[in-house]
C-alpha positions in Angstrom: -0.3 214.4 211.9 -3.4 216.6 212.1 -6.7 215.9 212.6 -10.0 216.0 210.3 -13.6 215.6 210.9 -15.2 213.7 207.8 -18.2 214.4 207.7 -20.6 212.1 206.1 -24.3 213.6 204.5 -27.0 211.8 203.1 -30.4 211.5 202.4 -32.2 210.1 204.7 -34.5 206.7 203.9 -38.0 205.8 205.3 -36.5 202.3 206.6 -33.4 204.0 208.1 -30.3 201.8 208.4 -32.2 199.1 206.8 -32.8 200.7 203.7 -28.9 200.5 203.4 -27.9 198.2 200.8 -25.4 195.5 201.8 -22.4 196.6 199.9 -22.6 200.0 201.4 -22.7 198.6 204.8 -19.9 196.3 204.0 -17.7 199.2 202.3 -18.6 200.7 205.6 -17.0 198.5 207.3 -13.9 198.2 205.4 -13.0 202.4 205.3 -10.8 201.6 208.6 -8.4 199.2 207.2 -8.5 201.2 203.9 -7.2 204.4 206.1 -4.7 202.1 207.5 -3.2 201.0 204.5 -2.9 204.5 203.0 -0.8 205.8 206.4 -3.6 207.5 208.8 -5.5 206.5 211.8 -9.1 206.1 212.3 -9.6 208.2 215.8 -13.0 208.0 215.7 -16.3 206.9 213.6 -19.9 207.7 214.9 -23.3 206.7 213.0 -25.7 209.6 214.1 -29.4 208.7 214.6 -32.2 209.8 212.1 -33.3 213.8 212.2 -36.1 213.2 213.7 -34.3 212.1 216.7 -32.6 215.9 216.8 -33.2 218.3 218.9 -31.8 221.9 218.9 -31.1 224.9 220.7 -31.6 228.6 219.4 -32.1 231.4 221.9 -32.5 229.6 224.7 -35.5 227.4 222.7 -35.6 224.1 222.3 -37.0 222.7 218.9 -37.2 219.0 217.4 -35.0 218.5 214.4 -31.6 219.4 213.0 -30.6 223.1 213.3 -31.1 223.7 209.8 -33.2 222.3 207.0 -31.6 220.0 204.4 -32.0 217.5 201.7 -29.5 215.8 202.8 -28.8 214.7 206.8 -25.7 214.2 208.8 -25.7 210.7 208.7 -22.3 210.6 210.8 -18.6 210.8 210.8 -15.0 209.9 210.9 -12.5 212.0 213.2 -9.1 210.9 211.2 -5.4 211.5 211.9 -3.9 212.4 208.3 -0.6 213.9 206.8 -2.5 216.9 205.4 -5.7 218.1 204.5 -5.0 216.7 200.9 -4.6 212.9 202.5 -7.7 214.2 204.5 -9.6 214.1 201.1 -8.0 210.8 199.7 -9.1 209.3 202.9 -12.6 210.9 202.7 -12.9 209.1 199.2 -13.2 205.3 200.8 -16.3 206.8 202.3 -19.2 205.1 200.4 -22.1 207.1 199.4 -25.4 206.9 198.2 -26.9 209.8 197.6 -25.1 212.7 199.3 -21.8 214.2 199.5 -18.4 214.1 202.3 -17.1 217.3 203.6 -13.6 217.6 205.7 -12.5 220.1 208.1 -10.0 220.1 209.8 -9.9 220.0 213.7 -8.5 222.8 215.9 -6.0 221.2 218.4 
């Protein structure tokens, strides 16, 4: 199987995590066995902290924030073992959004 970085973008809330409803959070939660169940593995999920938490490098400078300006914020992401990059996307799909979008790349080895 290869591997696929699902990456997960949103736009981020005053209240953070607790402006999350709690069927997103619970969906959340069930992406895992839902990758399971349709034959790939769940290497690895991180929650990322809010933007303003970023800091970034560019020539040598450091700067606060994300290296580029966005509506929408990487709000974290899945490292998944899948058959292809076509049961990369199915898997991408249990991903619950709420405003924002899913992209998938695949990893080099």
């Amino acid at each position: 199987m290869a591997q696929y970085a699902i990456l997960i973008f949103e736009r981020e809330t005053p209240g953070g995590i607790a402006d999350i409803p709690p069927e997103v959070l619970e969906a959340h939660g069930r992406v895992e066995g839902r990758v399971a169940e349709s034959g790939g593995k769940l290497v690895a999920g991180y929650a990322t902290q809010p933007t303003a938490e970023a800091r970034s490098l560019r020539g040598g400078k450091v700067t606060d924030g994300p290296f580029i300006e966005s509506k929408e914020a990487l709000a974290g992401f899945f490292v998944v073992d899948a058959r292809d990059l076509d049961h990369a996307l199915e898997i991408a799909s249990f991903v619950p959004i709420m405003d924002g979008g899913v992209e998938v790349r695949p990893l080099m080895g």
